[in-house]
C-alpha positions in Angstrom: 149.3 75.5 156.1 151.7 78.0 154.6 150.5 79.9 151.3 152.8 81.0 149.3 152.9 84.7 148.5 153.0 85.7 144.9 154.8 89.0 144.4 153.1 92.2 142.8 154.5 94.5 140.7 152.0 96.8 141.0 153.8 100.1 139.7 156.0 99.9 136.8 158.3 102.6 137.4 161.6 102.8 138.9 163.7 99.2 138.1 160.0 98.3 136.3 160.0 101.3 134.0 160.9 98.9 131.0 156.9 97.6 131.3 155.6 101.3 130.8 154.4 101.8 127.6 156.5 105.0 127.4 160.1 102.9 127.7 162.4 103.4 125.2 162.2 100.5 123.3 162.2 101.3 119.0 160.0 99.2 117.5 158.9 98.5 113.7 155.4 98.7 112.6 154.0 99.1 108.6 157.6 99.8 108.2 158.0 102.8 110.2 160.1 103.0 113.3 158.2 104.1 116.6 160.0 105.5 119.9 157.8 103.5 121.8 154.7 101.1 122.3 153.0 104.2 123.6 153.8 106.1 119.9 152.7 103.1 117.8 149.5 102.5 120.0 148.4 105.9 119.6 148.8 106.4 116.0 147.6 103.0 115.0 144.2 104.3 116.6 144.0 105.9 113.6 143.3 105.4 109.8 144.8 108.6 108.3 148.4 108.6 107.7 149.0 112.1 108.1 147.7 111.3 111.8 149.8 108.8 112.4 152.8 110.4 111.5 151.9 113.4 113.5 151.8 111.0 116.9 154.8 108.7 114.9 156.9 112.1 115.5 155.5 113.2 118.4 158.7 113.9 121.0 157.8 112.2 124.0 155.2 109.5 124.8 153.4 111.7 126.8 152.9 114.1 123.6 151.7 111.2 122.0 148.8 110.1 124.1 148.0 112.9 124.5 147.7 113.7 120.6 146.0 110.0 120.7 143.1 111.2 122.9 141.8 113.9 120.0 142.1 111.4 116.9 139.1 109.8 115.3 139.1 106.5 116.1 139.3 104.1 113.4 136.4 101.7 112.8 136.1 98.9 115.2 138.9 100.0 117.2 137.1 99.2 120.9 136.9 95.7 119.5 140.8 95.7 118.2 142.8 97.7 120.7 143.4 94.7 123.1 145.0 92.6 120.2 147.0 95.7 118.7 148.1 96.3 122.4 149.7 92.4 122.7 151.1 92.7 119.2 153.2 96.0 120.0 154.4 94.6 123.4 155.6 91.0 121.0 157.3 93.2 118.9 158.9 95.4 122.3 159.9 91.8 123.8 161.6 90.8 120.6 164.5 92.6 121.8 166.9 90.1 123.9 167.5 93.1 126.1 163.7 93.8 127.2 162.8 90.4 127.2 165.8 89.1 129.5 164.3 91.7 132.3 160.6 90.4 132.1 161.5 86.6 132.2 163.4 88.1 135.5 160.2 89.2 136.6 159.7 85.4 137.5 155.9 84.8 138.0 155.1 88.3 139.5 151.9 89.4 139.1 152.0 92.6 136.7 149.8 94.8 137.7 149.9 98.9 135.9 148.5 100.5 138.5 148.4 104.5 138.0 146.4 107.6 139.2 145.1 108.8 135.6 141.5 106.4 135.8 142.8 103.8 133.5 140.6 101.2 134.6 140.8 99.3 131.1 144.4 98.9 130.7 145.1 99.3 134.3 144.2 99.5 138.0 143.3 102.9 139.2 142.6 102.9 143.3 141.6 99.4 143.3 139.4 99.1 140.5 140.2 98.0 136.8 140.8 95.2 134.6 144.3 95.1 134.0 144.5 94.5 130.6 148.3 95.6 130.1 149.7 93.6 133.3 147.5 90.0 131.5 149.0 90.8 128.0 152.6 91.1 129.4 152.0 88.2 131.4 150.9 86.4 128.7 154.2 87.6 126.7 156.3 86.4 129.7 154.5 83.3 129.5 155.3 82.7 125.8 158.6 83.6 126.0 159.3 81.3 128.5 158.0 78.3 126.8 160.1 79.3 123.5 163.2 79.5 126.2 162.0 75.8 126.8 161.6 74.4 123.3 164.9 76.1 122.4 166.7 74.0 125.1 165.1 71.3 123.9 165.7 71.6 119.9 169.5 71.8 120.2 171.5 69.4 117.6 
């Protein structure tokens, strides 16, 4: 019997760079514009303003996290970063843009496989959880079925 391969994307570079994190993709949080899900993530591990504006500014991505790695992490934040994570990448999928070129992903497996030991976000030589690839599964996933109750809610 046959199995049916599911494809990997198990790098999201190169025509997947638009799952990274560090994509350009503007998005609104507390009423302040962020370059990318990697700006707002960073700052929002933070309570002080001044902080957050510091990482909100910050001119790439990569400046950010890495100004995100010295900040004193707000209270409960292990327990909150997950849910902050998927609400940043609704808000990144909002745009018709972004969100056209993950329903194309089909039923891919997302995997964000890197070589900087993220094992809690991603998959670093075989070993992590994957938490990124699930939540922008899960945001495929719900776009989809909104794709399907629009189709089905025209007058």
């Amino acid at each position: 019997m046959n199995k049916i391969k599911t494809k990997i994307i198990d790098r999201f570079i190169e025509e997947y760079s638009f799952l990274s994190n560090f994509y350009p993709s503007t998005i609104v949080v507390e009423n302040k514009f962020y370059k990318t899900v990697e700006h707002a993530y960073q700052a929002l591990k933070s309570e002080d303003n001044d902080v957050r504006e510091i990482i909100r500014l910050a001119e790439t991505p990569g400046k950010a996290k890495r100004l995100g790695r010295c900040v004193a992490l707000r209270d409960g934040w292990d327990d909150m970063r997950e849910n902050v994570m998927y609400d940043l990448l609704q808000k990144k999928f909002d745009n018709p843009f972004l969100s056209e070129k993950l329903l194309h992903t089909e039923n891919a497996e997302l995997v964000e496989g890197n070589n900087w030991n993220d094992t809690f976000f991603g998959v670093c030589r075989g070993v992590g959880q994957n938490i990124l690839g699930k939540l922008l599964m899960k945001v495929r996933s719900e776009l989809r079925e909104k794709r399907r109750e629009n189709l089905w809610n025209i007058d």
